[in-house]
C-alpha positions in Angstrom: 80.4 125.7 156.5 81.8 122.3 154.7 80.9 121.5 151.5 80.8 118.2 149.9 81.5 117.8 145.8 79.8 114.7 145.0 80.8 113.0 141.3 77.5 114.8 140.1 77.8 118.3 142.0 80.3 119.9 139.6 78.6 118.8 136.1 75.3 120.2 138.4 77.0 123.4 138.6 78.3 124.1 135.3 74.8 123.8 133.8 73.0 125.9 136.7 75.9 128.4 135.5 74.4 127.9 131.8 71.2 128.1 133.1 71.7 132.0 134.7 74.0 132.6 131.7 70.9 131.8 129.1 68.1 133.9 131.3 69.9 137.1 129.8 69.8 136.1 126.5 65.8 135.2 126.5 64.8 138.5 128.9 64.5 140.1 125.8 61.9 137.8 124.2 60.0 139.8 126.9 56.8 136.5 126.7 56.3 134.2 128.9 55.6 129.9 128.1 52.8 128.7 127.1 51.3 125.7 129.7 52.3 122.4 128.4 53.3 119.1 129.4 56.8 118.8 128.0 58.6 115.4 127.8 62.2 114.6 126.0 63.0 111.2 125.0 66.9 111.6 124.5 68.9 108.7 122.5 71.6 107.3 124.9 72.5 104.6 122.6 76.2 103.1 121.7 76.5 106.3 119.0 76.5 108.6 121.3 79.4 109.2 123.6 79.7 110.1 126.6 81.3 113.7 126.1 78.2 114.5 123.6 75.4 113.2 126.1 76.9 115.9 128.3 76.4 118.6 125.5 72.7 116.8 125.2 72.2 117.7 128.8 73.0 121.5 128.6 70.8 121.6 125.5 67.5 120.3 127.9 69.1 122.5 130.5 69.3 125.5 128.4 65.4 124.8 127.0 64.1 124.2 130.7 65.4 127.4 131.8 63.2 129.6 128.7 60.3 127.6 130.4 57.6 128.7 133.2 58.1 125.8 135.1 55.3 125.3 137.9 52.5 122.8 138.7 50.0 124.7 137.1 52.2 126.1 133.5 55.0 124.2 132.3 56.0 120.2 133.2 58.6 118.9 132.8 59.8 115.1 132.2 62.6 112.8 130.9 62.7 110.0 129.1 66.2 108.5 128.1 66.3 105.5 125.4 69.0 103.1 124.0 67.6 99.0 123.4 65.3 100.0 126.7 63.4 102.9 128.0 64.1 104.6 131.3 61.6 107.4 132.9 64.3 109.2 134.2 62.4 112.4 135.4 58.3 112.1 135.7 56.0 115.4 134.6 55.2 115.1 138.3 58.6 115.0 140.2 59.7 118.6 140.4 58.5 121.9 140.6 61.0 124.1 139.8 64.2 124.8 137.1 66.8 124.2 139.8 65.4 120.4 140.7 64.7 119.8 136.9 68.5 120.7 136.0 70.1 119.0 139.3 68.0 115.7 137.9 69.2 116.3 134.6 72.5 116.5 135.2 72.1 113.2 136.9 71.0 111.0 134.2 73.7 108.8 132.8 73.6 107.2 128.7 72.2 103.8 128.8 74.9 103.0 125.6 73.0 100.1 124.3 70.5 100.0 121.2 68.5 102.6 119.4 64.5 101.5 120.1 63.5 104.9 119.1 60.1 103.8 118.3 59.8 101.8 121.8 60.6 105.2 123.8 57.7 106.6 121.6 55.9 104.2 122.4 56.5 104.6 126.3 56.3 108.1 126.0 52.5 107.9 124.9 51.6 105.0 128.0 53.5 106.0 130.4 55.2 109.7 130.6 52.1 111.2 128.8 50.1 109.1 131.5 48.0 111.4 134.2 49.7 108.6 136.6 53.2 110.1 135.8 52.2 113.7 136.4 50.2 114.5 133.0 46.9 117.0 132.7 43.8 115.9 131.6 43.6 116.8 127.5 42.8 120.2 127.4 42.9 123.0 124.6 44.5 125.2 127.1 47.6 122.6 128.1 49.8 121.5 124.9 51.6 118.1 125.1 54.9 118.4 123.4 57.7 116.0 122.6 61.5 116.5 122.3 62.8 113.7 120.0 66.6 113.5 120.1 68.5 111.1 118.2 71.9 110.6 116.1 71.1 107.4 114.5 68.7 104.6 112.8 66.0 102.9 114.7 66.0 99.7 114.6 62.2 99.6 115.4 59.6 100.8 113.3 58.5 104.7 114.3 55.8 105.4 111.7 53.2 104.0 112.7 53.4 104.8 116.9 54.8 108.3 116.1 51.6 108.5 114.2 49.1 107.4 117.0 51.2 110.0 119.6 50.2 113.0 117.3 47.0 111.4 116.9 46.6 111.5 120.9 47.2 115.3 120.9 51.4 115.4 120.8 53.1 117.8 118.8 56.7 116.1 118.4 59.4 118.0 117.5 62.4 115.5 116.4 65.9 116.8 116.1 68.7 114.8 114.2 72.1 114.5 115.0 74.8 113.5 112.4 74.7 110.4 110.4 70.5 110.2 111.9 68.1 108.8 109.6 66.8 112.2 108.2 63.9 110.2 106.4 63.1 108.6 110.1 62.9 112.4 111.3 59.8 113.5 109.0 58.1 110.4 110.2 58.0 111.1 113.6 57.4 114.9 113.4 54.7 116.9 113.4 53.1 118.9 110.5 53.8 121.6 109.0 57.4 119.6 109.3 59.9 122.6 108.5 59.0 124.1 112.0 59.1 120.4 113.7 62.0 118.9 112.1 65.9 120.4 112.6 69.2 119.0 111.5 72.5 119.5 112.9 75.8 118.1 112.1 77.2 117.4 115.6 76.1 117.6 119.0 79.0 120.4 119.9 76.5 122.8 118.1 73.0 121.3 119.3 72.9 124.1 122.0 72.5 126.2 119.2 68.6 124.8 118.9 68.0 126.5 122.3 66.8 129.8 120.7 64.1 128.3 118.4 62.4 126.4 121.2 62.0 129.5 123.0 60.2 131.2 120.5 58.2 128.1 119.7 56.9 128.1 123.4 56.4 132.0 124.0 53.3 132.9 124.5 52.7 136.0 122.8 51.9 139.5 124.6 51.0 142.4 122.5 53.2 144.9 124.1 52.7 147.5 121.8 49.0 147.6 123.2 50.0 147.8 126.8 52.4 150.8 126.1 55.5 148.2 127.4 58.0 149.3 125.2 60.2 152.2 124.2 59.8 152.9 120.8 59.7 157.0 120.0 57.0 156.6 117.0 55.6 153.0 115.7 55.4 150.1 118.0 55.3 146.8 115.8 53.8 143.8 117.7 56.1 140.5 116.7 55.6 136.9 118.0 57.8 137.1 121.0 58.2 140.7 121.4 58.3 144.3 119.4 60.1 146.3 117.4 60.1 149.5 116.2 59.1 152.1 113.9 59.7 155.5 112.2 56.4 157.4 110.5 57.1 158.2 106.3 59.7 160.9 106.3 61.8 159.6 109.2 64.5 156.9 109.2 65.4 154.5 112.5 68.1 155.0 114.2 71.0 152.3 115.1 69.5 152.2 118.9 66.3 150.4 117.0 64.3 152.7 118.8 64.6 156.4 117.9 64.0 158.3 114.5 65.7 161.0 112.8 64.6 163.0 109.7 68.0 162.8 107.8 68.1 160.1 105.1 70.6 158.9 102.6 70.9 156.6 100.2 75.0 156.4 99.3 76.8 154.0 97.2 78.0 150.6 97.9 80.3 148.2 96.1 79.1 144.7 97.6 80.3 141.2 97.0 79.2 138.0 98.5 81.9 135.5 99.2 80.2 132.0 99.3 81.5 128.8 100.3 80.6 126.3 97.9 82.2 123.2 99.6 80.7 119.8 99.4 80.1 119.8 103.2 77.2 122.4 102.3 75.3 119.9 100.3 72.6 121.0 97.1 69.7 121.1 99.0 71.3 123.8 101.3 73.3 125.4 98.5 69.7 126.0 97.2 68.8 128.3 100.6 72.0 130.2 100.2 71.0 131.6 96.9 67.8 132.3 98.3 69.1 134.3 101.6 71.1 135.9 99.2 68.1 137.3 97.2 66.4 137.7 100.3 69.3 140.3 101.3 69.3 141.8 97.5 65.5 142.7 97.9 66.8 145.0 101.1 69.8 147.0 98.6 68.9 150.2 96.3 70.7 148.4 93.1 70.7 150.7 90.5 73.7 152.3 88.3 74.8 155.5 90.9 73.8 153.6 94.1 74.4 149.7 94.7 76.5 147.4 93.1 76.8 143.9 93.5 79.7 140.7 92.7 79.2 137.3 93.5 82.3 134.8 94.4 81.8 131.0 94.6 84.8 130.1 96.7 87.3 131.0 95.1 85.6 131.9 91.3 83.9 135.3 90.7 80.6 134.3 89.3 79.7 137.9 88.2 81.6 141.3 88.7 80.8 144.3 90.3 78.4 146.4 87.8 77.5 143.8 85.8 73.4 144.2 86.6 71.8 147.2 87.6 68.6 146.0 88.4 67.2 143.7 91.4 65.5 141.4 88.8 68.8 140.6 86.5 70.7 140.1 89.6 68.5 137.5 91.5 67.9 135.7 88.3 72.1 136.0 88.1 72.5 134.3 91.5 69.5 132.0 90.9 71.4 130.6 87.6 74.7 129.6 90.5 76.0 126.3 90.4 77.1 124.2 93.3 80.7 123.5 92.3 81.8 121.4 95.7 85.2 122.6 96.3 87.1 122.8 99.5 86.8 124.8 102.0 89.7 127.4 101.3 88.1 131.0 103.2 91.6 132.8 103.1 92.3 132.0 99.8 88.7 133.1 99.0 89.3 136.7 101.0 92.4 137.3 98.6 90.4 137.0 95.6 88.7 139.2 96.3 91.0 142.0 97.6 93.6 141.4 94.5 90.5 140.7 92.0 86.8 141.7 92.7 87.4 145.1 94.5 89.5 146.3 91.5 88.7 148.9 88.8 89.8 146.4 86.3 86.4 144.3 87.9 84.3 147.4 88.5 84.9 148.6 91.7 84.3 152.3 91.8 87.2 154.8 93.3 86.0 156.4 96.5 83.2 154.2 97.4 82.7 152.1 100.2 83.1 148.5 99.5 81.3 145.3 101.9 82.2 142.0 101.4 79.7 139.3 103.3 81.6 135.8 103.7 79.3 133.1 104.3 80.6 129.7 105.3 79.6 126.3 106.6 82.7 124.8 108.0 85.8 125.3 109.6 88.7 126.7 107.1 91.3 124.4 105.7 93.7 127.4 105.2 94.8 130.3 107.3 92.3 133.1 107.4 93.8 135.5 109.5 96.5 137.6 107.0 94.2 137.1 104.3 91.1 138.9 106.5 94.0 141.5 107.6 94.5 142.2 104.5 90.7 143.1 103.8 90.3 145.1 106.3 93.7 147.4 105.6 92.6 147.6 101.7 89.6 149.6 103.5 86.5 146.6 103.4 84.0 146.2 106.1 83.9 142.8 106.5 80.5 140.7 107.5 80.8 136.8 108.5 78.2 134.6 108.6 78.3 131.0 109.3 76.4 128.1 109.4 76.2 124.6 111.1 80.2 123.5 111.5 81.4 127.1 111.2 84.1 128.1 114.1 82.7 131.5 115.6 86.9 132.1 116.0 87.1 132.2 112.8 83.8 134.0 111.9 85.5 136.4 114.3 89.0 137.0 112.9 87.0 137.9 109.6 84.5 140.3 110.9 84.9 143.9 111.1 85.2 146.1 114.4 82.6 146.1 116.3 82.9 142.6 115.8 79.6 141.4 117.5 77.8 143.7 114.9 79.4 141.8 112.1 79.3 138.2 112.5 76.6 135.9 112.4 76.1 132.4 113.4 73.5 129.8 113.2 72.9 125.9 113.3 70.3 125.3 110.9 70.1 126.4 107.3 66.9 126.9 108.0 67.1 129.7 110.1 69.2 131.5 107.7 66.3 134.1 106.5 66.7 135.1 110.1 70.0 136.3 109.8 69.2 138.3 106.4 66.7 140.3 108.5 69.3 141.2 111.4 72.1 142.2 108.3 72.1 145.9 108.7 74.5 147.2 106.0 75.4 150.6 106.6 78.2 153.2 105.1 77.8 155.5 107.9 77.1 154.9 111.8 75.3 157.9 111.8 72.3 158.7 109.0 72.8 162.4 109.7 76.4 162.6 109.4 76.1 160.5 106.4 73.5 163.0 104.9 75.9 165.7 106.1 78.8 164.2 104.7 76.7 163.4 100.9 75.8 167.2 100.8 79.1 168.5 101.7 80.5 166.5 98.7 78.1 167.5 96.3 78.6 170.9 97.2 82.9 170.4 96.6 82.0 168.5 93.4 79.9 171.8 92.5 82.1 174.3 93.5 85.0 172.0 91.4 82.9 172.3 88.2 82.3 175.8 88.6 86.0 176.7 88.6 86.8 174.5 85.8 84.4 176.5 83.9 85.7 179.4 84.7 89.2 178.2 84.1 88.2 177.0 80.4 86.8 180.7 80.2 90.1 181.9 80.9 91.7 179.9 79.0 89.7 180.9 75.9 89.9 184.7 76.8 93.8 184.0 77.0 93.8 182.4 73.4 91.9 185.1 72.1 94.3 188.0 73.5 97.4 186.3 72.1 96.0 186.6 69.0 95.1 189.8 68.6 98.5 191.1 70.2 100.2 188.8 67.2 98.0 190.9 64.7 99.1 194.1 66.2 102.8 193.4 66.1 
């Protein structure tokens, strides 16, 4: 059997790789798409070069493949802009995800212009048109439109951006770079913090892939069907389930089972957060409210949790300092945005050599956490400094944001290291990540519990000897005396 590579076959094959790569990672949405006629209009102009149009490409093949593509549930079409619009793949032409991405990976950047609200424009006449594959309005098929773009329009977009939502499109518009961010609100659709996303370059627009998915699940309640594996409470979400313990009981790591052993041990916990001016005010603003969000999860109190706060590389409040959840959110509320640099291993041995000392309120013999949150790639070496942490005995949790290198995320995170690193594009989506954040002292609740009772009982049994040692100390006392008297 000869096979022929033609110029297009090998880009064609790398996304069809994506493409069965991604199908793992949205099984366990466990939903299927809601039927829609879905149409990206894709900026192709002079901004955008060539290498990044590829890394457009994955992104629609990467969405296409979370989608229940077929005549009669999900269509599919393409239209690519620059100074002119080209229909480069019709809601009518294919049928299935392996012709959408072979014709995906065929389209070429048109590197002229940026008529952004032309291909809106076109997108409502034409590609929207029952001619070109499009379903009769209906309440049970959604019209949806993908809005990519890096740059400013040098037509107007308000106003024909405004007649396409009137005609029944929900746009979703997704800004790359130095885009016109005030041009993005424009176009969207209401409410415009689901329908508007920001990302810094297109090397991390795949990362987008996720929240279209959710966005066109179709809920199932699989809770009500009995299609799930949960031992005590099934807990319907949006896309899925999760699960459950009854009052008494406490979930297990495997998210599914539930034990009766509970503990509540001490932790010494200090966020390390980059304050670079790459972050920007607006986002500095969500930081200090994911924090807060992640406070509201701890048991702060006196014997129990304890929390410092770092601003890369200043300690804004020690270890100790409040004792309640309300003093400490209004402490991190009251955080200024200093825009520094961007020095993460110069942060790391702060606080090894100052935060986690007793001089700073770190308590002997308890575990210490340190969560290092960053939006950029680091301008000094991280990996001694992240050594370091982890041999002075800190479990280390990275979480990054927008330009963040997962390599680095990864030399900073503790073992297992997928457990304890986090990554996302959009601010936005932080609050997600505060959910997944599971901090734990023990692996297992029960040995924890075990290992809690075992050292009360030592600390017990070591108070009951030193009372019986000051008793025979004081009985010694008293027999010298009385043998003094006698002599």
């Amino acid at each position: 059997l000869a096979v022929t590579m033609t110029p297009t076959a090998p880009l064609f094959l790398l996304l069809l790789l994506g493409l069965i790569g991604a199908q793992a990672t949205f099984d366990q949405y466990m939903c299927k798409t809601r039927p829609m006629d879905l149409v990206f209009i894709i900026d192709s102009s002079r901004s955008v070069r060539p290498s990044e149009f590829e890394q457009v490409k994955v992104f629609l093949t990467k969405v296409i493949d979370g989608l229940d593509v077929s005549p009669s549930a999900t269509r599919v079409g393409v239209v690519n802009y620059a100074s002119r619009v080209k229909n480069e793949v019709s809601l009518k032409t294919h049928q299935s995800k392996t012709a959408l991405v072979k014709a995906v990976s065929k389209i070429d950047p048109l590197s002229t212009g940026t008529m952004t609200g032309l291909a809106i424009q076109y997108a409502l006449n034409v590609a929207f048109s029952e001619k070109e594959g499009a379903r009769v309005k209906s309440s049970d098929v959604s019209k949806v439109a993908i809005i990519v773009t890096d740059g400013r329009p040098q037509d107007n977009v308000k106003e024909v951006a405004q007649r396409a939502r009137d005609a029944g499109i929900e746009i979703f518009a997704i800004g790359v770079g130095r885009v016109d961010k005030p041009t993005l609100r424009q176009m969207a659709s209401e409410p415009l913090d689901d329908h508007v996303d920001y990302v810094e370059s297109y090397s991390v627009i795949e990362k987008l892939t996720t929240k279209f998915q959710e966005a066109f699940c179709e809920p199932q309640d699989l809770c009500a069907t009995g299609d799930h594996d949960c031992q005590q409470v099934c807990i319907s979400t949006k896309a899925s389930y999760k699960c459950g313990c009854k009052d008494g009981f406490t979930l297990m790591d495997d998210g599914r089972s539930c034990s009766v052993c509970f503990f509540n041990s001490a932790i010494d916990l200090v966020f390390v957060i980059d304050g670079s001016k790459s972050v920007r005010p607006e986002n500095f603003e969500l930081v200090k409210k994911w924090i807060n969000q992640i406070i509201d999860k701890l048991d702060v109190s006196e014997k129990n949790t304890h929390v410092g706060l770092v601003q890369y590389s200043s300690t804004e409040f020690p270890l100790g300092r409040y004792n309640n959840k309300k003093d400490l959110k209004d402490a991190v509320k009251r955080m200024e945005y200093m825009e520094r640099g961007t020095m993460t291993g110069l942060a790391i041995y702060h606080i090894v050599n100052h935060d986690f000392t007793v001089l700073q309120g770190a308590r002997p013999g308890v575990q210490k956490i340190a969560i290092v949150f960053t939006d950029g790639r680091s301008q000094d070496y991280i990996g001694d400094a992240a050594k370091k942490a982890k041999q002075f005995g800190l479990k280390m949790y990275a979480v990054g944001v927008g330009n963040a290198l997962e390599s680095e995320l990864k030399q900073i995170a503790s073992e297992p290291v997928e457990e304890h690193y986090f990554y996302t594009a959009d601010f936005k989506a932080m609050s997600q990540i505060a959910k997944k954040l599971n901090i734990n002292v023990c692996d297992d609740p029960c040995e924890c519990d075990s290992l809690v009772k075992f050292q009360k009982k030592v600390d017990d049994a070591l108070q009951a000897l030193n009372k019986k040692y000051i008793l025979y100390e004081g009985m010694a006392k008293r027999i010298a005396l009385l043998e003094n008297k006698i002599v």
